[in-house]
FITORMAR-452325 format. One record per residue (C-alpha): residue in one letter; y, z, x. Coordinates in steps of 0.001 Angstrom, whole numbers, padded with zeros to 6 digits, always signed. Each point is the difference from the previous one (the first is absolute). Example, Ala and Ser with C-alpha at 12.3 -4.5 7.8 and 13.67 -1.06 7.14 Angstrom:
2
a-004500+007800+012300s+003440-000660+001370
! end
This chain:
369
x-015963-031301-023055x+001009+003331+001891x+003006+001658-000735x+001328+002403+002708x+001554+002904-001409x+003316+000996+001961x+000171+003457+000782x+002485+001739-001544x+001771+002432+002885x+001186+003356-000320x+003661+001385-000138x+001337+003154+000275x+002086+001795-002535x+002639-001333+002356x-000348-003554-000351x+002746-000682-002310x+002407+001319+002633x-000619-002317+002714x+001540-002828-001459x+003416+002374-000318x-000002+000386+003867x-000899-003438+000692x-003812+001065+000779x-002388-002955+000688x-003485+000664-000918x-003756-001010+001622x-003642+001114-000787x-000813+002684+002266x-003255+000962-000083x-000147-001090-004083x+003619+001685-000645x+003154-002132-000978x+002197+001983+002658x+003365-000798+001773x-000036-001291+003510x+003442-000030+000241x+003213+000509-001444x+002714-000667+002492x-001865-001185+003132x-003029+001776+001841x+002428+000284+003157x+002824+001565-001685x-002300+002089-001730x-002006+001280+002654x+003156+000461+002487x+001538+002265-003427x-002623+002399+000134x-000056+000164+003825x+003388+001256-000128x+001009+000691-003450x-002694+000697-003287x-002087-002658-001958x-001713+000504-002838x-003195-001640-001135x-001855+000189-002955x-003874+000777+001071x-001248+000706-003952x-003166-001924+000585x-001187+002970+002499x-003079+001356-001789x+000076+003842-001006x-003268+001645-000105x-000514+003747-000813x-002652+001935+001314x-000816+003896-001407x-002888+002189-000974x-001965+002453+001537x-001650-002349+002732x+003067-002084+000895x+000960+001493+003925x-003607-000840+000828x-000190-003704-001921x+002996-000192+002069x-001453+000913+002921x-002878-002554-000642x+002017-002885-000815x+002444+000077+002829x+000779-000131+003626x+002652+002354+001092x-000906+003864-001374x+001382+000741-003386x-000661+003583+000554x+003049+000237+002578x+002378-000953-002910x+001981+002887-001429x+002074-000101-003694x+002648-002346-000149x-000768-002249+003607x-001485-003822+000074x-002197-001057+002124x-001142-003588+001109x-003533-001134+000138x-002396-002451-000156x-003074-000596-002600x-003020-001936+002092x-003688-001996-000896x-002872+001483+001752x+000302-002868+002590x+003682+001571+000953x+001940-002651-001714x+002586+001254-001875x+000575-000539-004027x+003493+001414-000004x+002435+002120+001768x+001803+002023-002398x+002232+003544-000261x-001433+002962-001246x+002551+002313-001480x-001423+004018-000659x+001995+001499-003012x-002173+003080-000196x-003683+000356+001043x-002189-001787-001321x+002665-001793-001389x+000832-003010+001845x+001936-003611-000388x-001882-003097+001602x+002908-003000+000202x-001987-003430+001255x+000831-003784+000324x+001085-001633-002980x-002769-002882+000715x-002790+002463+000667x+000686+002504-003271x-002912-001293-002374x-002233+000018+003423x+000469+003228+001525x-000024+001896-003518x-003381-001731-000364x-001175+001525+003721x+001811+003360-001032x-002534+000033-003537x-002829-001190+002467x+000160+003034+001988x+001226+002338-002172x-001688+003358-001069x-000115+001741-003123x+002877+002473+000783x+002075-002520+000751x+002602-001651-002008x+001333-003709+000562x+002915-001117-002199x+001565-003046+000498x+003738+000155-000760x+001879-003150+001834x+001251-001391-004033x+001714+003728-000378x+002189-000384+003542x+002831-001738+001097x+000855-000125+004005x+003288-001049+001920x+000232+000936+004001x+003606+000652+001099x+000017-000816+003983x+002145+000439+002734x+002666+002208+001681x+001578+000223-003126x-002569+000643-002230x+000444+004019+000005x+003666+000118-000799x-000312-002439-002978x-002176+001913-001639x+001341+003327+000506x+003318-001167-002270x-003172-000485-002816x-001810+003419+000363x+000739+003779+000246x-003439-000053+002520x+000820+000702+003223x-001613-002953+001010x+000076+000934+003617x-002278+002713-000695x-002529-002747-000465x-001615-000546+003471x-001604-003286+000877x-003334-000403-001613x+000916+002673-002592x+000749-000224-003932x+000982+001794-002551x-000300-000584-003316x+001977+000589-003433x+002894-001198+001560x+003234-000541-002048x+001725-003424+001018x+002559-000982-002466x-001734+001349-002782x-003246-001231+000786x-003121+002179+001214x-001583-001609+002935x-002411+000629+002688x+002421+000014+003517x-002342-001098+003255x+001788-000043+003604x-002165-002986+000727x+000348-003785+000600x-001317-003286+001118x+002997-001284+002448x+000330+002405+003458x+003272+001154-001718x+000477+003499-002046x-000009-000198-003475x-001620+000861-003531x-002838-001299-002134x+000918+001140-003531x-002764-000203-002766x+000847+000932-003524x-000661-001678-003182x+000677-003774-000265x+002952+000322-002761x+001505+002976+002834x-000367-002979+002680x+001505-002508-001847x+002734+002554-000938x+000580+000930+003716x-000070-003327+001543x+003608-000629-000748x+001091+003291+000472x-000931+000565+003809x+001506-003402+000674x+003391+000577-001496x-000432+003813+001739x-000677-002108+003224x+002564-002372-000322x+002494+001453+002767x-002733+000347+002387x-001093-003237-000450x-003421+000266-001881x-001706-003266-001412x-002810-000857-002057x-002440-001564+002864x-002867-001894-000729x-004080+000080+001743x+001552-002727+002282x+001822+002798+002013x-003092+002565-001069x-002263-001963+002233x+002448-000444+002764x+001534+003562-000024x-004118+000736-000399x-000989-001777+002983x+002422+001043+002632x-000512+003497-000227x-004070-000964+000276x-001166+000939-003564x-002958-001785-000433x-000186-002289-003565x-003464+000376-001673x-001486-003443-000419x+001488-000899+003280x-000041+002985+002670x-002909+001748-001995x-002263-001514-002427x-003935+000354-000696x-001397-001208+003248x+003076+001554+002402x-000171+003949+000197x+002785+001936+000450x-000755+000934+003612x-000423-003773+000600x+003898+000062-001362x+001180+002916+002519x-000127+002473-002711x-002203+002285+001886x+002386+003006-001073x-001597-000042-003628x-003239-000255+001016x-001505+004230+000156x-003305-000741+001465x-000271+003764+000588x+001155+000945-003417x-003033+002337-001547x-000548-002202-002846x-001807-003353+000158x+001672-002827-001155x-001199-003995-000860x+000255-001714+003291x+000094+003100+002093x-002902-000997+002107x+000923-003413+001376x+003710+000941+000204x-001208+002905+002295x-002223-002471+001768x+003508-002146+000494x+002005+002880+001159x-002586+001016+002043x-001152-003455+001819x+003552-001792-000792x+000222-002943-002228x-000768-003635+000527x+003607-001179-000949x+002998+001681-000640x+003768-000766-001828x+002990-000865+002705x+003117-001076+000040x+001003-003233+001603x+003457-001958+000686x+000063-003633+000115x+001575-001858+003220x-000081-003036-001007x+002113-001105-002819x-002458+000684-003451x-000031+002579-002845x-003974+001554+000168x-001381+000056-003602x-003638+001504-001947x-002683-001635+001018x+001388-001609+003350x-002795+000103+002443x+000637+001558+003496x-001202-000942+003534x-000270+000666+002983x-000917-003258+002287x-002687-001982-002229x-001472+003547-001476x+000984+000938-003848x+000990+003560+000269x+000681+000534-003286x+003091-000419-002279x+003359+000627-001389x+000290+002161-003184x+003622+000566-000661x+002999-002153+001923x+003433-000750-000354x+003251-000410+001300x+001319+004205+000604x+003227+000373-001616x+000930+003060+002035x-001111-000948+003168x+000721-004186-000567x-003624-000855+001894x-002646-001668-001491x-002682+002704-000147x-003799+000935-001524x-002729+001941-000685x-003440-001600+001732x-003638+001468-000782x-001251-001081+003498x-003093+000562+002055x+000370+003550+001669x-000416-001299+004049x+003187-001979-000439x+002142+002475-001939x+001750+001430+002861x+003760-000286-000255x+001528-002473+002336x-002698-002422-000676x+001048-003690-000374x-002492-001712-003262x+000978-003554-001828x+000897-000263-003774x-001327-002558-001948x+002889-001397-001862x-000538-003240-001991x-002838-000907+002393x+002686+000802+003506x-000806+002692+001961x+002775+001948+001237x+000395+002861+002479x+000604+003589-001628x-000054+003487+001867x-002019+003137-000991x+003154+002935-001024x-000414+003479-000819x+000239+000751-003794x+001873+001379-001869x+002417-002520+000319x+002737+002146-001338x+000574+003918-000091x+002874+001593-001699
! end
């Protein structure tokens, strides 16, 4: 007789803190994580106007150093590393031969040759192995995600609640820049003006006990501004409405990242060759077959994954991220569709629980600060 082993999932150091904030957990992705703790509405509209913070400790942290590590680099990803100067982040995208991508990521430069790789919590054990694959000799890879703790404070807010925490004049710290060594409350942390919602904010890394330490902290700071702990509920939506693309979803193994509009982080013309680089050139060059849009429903239905899309009795492809916008109260999504009917203004049918109901191409990003 077979037994079937349940997987055990993953928690972050902050787990046990959930439960004080009223956190209710899923699996994401193999991680026990909170979805939500109040409601995904009242979370997302908080850090729209006021500050959320979310605990994002299951991001992998990969360092990269040695002798050889600008050019690995330079191999391994899209956009061009070498542009990068001491102390600045820069998003990117790691890709198969055949284009498709294996994760998008951050790459942080402390120093050169000295650099911080931060990748999707699902992909960690993957794209290490890929790093190892293509690594050189003078070229370390050290995997250090168990060592690192990670809350993002979002929103409006997010600056002045942790300026009452830190001497840093945190407004020195220019979007997509970091610095690190940072005292907050005591604790040294890595501070990056960086974030996963169209809002301002901070993704703070520092070692799990200074997480679990801070976590309380920055939400009594935040209290009079109205800070709450928010959940990946409001992460996706907050995600999705400022067009962020969700690997697995907008980007995954067979759907490059010019496929998914991200044609700003692919350097074709950068001097190094990268994996990919010759049919992403060929796609930037001829134009790709399908590409990522952004659709509204008319008809009354919510999009969701995997809902096919038509137009008349053709499949045109399908949705890969819908819901119901919180900001802009329309049922919206993200489509992968055949590129001659990607024009905005075009009318296509949803497939929703086998009706097909009218929808409208709209321009994307849905929302902009």
């Amino acid at each position: 007789m077979a037994v079937t082993e349940t997987l055990k999932l993953k928690r972050t150091a902050l787990f046990d803190s959930y439960k004080e904030y009223g956190g209710k957990t899923i699996d994401f992705g193999g991680w026990e994580l909170p979805v939500q703790f109040s409601s995904i509405k009242a979370e997302h509209e908080a850090v729209r106007t006021k500050a959320g913070l979310f605990d994002v400790s299951h991001m992998g942290e990969v360092f990269v150093s040695g002798d050889g590590a600008l050019n690995f680099l330079q191999k391994l990803v899209t956009n061009d590393v070498s542009k990068l100067k001491d102390g600045q982040a820069q998003y990117t995208a790691m890709c198969y031969e055949n284009g498709g991508t294996v994760d998008d990521l951050l790459i942080y430069k402390r120093k050169d040759n000295d650099y911080l790789l931060v990748v999707n919590a699902s992909n960690i054990e993957k794209d290490v192995e890929w790093m190892k694959k293509h690594a050189t000799d003078d070229v370390v890879i050290d995997d250090r995600s168990d060592e690192f703790g990670l809350v993002a404070l979002q929103g409006p807010k997010a600056q002045g609640i942790l300026q009452k925490l830190t001497s840093e004049p945190l407004d020195e710290i220019k979007f997509f820049r970091f610095k690190e060594n940072v005292d907050v409350s005591g604790h040294n942390v890595l501070i990056s003006r960086t974030g996963y919602t169209g809002e301002d904010g901070f993704e703070i890394y520092g070692s799990p006990e200074s997480i679990v330490a801070l976590w309380p902290i920055i939400l009594k700071a935040g209290e009079e501004e109205g800070v709450v702990p928010a959940g990946l509920g409001a992460r996706d939506t907050l995600r999705f409405e400022a067009g962020l693309p969700l690997y697995g979803q907008e980007l995954s193994k067979d759907i490059s990242p010019l496929e998914a509009g991200l044609g700003f982080v692919v350097k074709v013309n950068k001097e190094a060759d990268f994996i990919g680089k010759e049919v992403l050139t060929k796609q930037k060059e001829e134009g790709v077959s399908r590409k990522l849009v952004g659709l509204e429903m008319i008809d009354k239905g919510i999009p969701r994954t995997g809902y096919k899309v038509y137009v008349g009795d053709q499949e045109i492809g399908e949705v890969t991220t819908g819901t119901q916008s919180p900001t802009l109260k329309k049922n919206i999504g993200f489509a992968l569709l055949s590129t001659e009917h990607t024009a905005v203004g075009t009318e296509v049918e949803v497939e929703v629980r086998s009706k097909r109901l009218k929808a409208v191409l709209i321009a994307t990003p849905f929302y902009k600060r």
